[in-house]
LOLUMFI-178702 format. One record per residue (C-alpha): residue number from 1; residue in one letter; x, y, z. Coordinates in Angstrom, 3 decimals, m for minus. Layout:
// residues N
 nuti nukol        u        v        w
  NUM     a        X        Y        Z
...
This chain:
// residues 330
 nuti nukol        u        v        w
    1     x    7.441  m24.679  m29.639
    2     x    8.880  m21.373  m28.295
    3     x   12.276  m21.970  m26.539
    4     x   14.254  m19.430  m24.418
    5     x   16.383  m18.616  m27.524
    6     x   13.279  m17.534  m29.641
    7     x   11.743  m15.789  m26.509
    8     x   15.595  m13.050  m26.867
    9     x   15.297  m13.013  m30.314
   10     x   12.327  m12.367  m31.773
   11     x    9.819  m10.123  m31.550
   12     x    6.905   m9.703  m29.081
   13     x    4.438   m9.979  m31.565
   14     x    5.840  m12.944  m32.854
   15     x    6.142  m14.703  m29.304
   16     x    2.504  m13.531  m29.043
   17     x    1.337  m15.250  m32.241
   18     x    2.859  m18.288  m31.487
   19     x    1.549  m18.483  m28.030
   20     x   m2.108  m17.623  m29.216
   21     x   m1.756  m20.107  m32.104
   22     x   m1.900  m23.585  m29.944
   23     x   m5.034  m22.043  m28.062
   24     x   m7.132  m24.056  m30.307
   25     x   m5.812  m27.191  m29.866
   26     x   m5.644  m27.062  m25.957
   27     x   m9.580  m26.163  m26.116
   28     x   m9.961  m29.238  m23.316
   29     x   m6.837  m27.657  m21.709
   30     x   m7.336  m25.867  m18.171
   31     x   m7.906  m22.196  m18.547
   32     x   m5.769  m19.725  m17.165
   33     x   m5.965  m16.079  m16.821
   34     x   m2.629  m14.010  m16.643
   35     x   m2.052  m10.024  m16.281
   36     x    0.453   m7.556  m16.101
   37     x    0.789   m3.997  m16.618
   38     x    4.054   m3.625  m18.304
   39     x    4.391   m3.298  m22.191
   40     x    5.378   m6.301  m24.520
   41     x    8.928   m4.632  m24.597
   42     x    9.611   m4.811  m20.755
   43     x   11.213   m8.033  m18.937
   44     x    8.092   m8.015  m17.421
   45     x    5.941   m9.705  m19.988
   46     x    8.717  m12.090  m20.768
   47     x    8.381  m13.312  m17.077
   48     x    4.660  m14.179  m18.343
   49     x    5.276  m15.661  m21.558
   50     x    8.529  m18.093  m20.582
   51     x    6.076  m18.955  m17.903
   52     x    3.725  m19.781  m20.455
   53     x    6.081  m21.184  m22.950
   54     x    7.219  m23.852  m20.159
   55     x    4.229  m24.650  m19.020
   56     x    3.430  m25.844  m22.481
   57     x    6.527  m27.903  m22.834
   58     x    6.418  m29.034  m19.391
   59     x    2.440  m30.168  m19.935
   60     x    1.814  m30.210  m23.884
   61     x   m2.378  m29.307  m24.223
   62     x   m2.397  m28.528  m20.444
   63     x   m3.649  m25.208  m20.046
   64     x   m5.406  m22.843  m22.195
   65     x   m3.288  m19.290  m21.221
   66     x   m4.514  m16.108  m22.480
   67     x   m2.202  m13.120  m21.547
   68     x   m3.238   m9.443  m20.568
   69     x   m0.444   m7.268  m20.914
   70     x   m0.444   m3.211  m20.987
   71     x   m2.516   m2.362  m17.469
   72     x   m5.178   m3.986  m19.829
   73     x   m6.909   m5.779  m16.520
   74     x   m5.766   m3.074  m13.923
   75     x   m2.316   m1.250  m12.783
   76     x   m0.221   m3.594  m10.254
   77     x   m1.837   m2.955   m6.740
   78     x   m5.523   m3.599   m8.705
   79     x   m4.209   m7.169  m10.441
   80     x   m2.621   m8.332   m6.963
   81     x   m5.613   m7.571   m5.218
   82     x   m7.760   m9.029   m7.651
   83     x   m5.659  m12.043   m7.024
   84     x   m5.686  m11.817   m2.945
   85     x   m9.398  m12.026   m3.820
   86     x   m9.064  m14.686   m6.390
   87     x  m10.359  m13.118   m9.038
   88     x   m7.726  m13.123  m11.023
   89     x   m5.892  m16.473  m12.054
   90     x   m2.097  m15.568  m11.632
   91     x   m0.533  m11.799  m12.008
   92     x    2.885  m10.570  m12.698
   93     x    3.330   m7.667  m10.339
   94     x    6.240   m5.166   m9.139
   95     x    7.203   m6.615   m5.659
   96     x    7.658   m3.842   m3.928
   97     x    3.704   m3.408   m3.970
   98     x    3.126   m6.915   m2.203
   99     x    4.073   m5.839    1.445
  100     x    2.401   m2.804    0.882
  101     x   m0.646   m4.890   m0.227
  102     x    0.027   m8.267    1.569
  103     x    1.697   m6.942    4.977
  104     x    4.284   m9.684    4.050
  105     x    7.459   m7.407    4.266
  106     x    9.995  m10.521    3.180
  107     x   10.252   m8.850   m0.437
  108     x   11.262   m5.912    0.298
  109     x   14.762   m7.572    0.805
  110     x   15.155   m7.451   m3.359
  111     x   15.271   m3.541   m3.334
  112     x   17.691   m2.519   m0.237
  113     x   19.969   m0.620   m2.017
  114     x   23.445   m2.056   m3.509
  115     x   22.570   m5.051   m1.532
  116     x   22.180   m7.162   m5.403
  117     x   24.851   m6.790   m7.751
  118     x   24.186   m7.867  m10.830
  119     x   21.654   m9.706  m13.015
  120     x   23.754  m13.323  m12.503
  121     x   24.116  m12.369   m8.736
  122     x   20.109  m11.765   m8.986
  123     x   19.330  m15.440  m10.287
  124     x   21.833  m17.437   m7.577
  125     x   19.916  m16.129   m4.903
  126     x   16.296  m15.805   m6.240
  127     x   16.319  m19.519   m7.463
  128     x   18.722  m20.369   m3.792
  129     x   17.230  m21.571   m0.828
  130     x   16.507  m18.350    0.775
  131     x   14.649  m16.824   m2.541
  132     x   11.944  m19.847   m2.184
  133     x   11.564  m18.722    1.025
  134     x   10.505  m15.541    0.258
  135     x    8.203  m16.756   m2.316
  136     x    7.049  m19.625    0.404
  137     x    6.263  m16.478    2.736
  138     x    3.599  m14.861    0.846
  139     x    1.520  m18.336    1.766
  140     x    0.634  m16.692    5.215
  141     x   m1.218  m14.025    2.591
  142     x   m3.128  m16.652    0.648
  143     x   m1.093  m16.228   m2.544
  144     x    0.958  m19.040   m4.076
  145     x    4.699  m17.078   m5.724
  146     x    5.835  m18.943   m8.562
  147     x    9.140  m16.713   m9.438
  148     x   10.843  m13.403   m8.661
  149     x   12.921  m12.333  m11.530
  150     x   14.774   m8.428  m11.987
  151     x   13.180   m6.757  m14.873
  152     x   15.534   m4.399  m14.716
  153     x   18.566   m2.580  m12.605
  154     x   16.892    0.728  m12.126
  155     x   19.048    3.849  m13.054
  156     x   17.808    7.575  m13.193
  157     x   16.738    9.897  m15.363
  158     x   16.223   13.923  m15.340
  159     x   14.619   16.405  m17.515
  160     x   16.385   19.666  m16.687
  161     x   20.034   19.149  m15.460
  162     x   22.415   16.297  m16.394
  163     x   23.023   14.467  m12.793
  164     x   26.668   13.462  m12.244
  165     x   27.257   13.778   m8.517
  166     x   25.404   13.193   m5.358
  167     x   24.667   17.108   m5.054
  168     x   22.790   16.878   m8.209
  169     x   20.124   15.091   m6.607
  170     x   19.377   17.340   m4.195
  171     x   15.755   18.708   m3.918
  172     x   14.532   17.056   m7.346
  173     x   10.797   16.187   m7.236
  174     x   11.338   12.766   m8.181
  175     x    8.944    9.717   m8.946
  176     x    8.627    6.360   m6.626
  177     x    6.043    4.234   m6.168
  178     x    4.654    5.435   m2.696
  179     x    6.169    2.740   m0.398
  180     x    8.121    3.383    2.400
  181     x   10.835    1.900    1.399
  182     x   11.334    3.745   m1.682
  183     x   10.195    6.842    0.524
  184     x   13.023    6.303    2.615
  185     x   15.693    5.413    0.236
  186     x   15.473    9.009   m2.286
  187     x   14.743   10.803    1.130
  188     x   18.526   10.136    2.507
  189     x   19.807   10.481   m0.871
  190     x   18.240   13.991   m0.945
  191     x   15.808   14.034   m3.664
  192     x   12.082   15.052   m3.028
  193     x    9.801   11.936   m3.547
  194     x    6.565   11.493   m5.492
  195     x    4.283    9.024   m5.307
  196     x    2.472    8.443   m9.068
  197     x    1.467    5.556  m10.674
  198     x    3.665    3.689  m13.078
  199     x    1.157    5.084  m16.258
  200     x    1.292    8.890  m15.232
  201     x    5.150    9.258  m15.465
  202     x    4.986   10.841  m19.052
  203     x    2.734   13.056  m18.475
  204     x    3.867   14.020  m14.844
  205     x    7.793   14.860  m16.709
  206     x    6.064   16.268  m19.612
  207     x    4.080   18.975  m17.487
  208     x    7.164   19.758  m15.357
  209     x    5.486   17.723  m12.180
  210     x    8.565   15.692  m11.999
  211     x   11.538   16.778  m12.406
  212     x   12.998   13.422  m12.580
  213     x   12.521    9.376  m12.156
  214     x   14.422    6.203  m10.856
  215     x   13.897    3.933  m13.813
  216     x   15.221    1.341  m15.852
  217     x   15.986    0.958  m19.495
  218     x   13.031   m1.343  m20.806
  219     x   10.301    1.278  m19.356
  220     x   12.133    4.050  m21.196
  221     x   12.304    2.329  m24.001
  222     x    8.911    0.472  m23.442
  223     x    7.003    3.914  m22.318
  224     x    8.815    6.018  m24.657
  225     x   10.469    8.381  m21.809
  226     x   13.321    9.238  m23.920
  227     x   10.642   11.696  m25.545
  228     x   10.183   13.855  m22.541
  229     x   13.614   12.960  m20.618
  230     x   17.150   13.110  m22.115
  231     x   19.545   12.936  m19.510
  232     x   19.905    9.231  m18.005
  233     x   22.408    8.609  m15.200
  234     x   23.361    4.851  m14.711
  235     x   23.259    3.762  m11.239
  236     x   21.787    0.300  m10.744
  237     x   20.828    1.248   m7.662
  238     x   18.198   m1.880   m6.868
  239     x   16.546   m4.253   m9.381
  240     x   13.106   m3.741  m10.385
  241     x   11.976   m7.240   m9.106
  242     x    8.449   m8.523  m10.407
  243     x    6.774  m11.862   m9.157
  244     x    4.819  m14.106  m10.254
  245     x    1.893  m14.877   m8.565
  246     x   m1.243  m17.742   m8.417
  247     x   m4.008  m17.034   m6.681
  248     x   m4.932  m19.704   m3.486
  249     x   m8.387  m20.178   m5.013
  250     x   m6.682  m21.767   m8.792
  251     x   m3.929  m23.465   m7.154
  252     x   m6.043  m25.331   m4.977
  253     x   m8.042  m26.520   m8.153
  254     x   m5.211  m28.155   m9.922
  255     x   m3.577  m31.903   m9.167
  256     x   m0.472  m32.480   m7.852
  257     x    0.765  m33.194  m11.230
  258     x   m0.242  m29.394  m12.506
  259     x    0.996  m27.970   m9.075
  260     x    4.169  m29.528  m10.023
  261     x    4.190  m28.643  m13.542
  262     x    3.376  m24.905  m12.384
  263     x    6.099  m24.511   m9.993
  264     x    9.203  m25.745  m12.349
  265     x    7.552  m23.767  m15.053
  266     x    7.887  m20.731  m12.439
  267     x   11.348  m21.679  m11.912
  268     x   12.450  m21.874  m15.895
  269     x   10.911  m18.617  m16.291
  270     x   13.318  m16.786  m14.126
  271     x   16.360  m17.490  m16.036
  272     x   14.964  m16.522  m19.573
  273     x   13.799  m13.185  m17.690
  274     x   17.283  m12.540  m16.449
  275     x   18.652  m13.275  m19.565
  276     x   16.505  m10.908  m21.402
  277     x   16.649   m8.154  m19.400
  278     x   20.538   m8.255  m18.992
  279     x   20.744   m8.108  m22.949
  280     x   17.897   m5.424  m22.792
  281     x   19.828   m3.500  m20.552
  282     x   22.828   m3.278  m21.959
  283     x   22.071   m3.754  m25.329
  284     x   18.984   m0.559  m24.442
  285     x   21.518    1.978  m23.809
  286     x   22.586    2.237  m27.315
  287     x   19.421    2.745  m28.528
  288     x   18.843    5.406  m25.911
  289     x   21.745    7.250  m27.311
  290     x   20.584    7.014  m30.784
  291     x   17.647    9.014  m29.826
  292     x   19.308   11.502  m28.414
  293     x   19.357   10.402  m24.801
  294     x   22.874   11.234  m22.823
  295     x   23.877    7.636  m20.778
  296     x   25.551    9.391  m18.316
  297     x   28.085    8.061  m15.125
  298     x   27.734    9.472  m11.670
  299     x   31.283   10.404  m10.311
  300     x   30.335    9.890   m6.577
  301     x   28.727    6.447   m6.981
  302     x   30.388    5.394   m3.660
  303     x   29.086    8.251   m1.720
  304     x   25.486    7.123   m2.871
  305     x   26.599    3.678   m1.632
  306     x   27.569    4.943    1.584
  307     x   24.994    7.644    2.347
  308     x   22.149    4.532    2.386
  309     x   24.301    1.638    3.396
  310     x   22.931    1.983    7.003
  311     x   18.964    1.352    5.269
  312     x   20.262   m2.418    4.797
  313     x   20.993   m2.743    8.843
  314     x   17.644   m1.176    9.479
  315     x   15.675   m3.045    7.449
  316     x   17.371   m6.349    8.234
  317     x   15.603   m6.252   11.489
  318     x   12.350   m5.841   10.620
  319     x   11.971   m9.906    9.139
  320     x   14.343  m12.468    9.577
  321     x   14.164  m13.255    5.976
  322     x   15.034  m10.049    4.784
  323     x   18.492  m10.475    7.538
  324     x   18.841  m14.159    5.258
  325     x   18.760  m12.409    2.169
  326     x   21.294  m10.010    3.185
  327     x   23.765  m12.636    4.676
  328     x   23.324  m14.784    1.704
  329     x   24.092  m11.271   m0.874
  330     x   27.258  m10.652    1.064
């Protein structure tokens, strides 16, 4: 049995191999389909496979889980519409894409800038009373939210200049996903946004495309960015939340026993996320530097603060959850 200890300290392949290995035992067991498009290195997949891992301890024989990591069933916006549809079983996904996706606009709360501290900060309110009712919102969409964990505080990084101050940012062709949040956000701060899928960023900083990206430290690690990019400013501006979700159509097939064992085992999985990708962040930087990528500070990182600190006002009054969210953060 794979606890949360084993899930931090050892490998992905070896957390794969013992999640595979039961599959033949729990042939009877209900069969259920997970995907995600982040690598085996990124908090991501450890929100799938602590799902997994308590599902199994939670409901020994259960359910039969195969995971599909690695954009191996689609990017994010494909595997959450696939679930909308119900064609796929239950997704990990970036949750910035569900309002875009869903209409829902509850989770954008998770990436007004500044507005979450820290990784601990993160967990009291995801697994509070206002975090379920985020996840309860997306019900109006016909999808069932299990957990919202942060993958990872997102910092930036640059492939020309080293950026230190506020000015630095200015006029950068810079990555986001294409939400207008995100639009909005690296607009005031002065950078010039582009919208590119999560898989292109190599290649886009590679060819000169971008100049720069907002990231965090398990995709550089986990998509090898420190090859093309070697000048990474820390900034936690926002956590890079990811959720998971079930679709309608499979949650309406299971008991009230499995619904049950389904929704604590979303719960458990949020804390062994956080606790991964706090370690991963931290522990991340060093290995950055020992390939030759520059962890840099930004001197100004209260005029950032300030210069988006109305956004939080703004988009407090566009859902009454997102105003919730933003009482209970202060």
């Amino acid at each position: 049995m794979i606890t949360r200890r084993h899930l931090l300290q050892t490998s992905t392949a070896a957390v794969a191999g013992t999640l595979m290995a039961p599959h033949v035992a729990r042939a009877a067991g209900k069969s259920m389909k997970i995907a995600h498009a982040a690598n085996e290195v990124h908090p991501g997949h450890i929100l799938a496979t602590s799902f997994a891992v308590a599902l199994e301890e939670l409901m020994p024989g259960g359910f039969n889980i195969n995971i599909f990591p690695n954009r191996q069933l689609g990017d994010d916006k494909q595997l959450l519409e696939s679930t909308v549809a119900g064609s796929m079983d239950v997704t990990a996904v970036s949750g910035v894409l569900i309002p875009l996706v869903t209409g829902r606009q509850a989770m954008n709360a998770w990436q007004l800038p500044f507005l979450v501290r820290d990784y601990d900060h993160f967990g009291e309110l995801a697994l509070g009373p206002v975090g379920q009712k985020i996840q309860d919102d997306l019900r109006a969409a016909g999808l069932i939210s299990l957990a919202t964990a942060d993958t990872g505080q997102r910092h930036f990084l640059s492939i020309k200049d080293p950026v230190t101050s506020l000015d630095d940012l200015s006029g950068l062709k810079t990555r986001i996903v294409p939400v207008p949040l995100h639009k909005q956000i690296w607009e005031t701060l002065g950078t010039a946004p582009v919208g590119l899928p999560y898989g292109e960023i190599y290649g886009a900083l590679e060819t000169g495309v971008l100049d720069a990206v907002e990231i965090n430290v398990s995709s550089m690690l986990g998509e090898n960015l420190w090859e093309v990019g070697k000048n990474f400013t820390l900034t936690g501006h926002y956590p890079w939340h990811m959720t998971t979700i079930m679709s309608e159509r499979y949650w309406n097939d299971l008991n009230d026993e499995e619904k049950a064992v389904v929704t604590e085992a979303g719960r458990r999985s949020v804390s062994a996320t956080l606790d991964y990708a706090k370690t991963q962040d931290a522990e991340g930087r060093e290995t950055l530097k020992s390939k030759g990528v520059e962890v840099l500070e930004l001197s100004d990182l209260d005029a950032m603060r300030s210069k988006v600190s109305a956004m939080t006002t703004e988009w407090a009054a566009k859902d009454p959850l997102i105003a919730e969210l933003v009482a209970a953060a202060g």
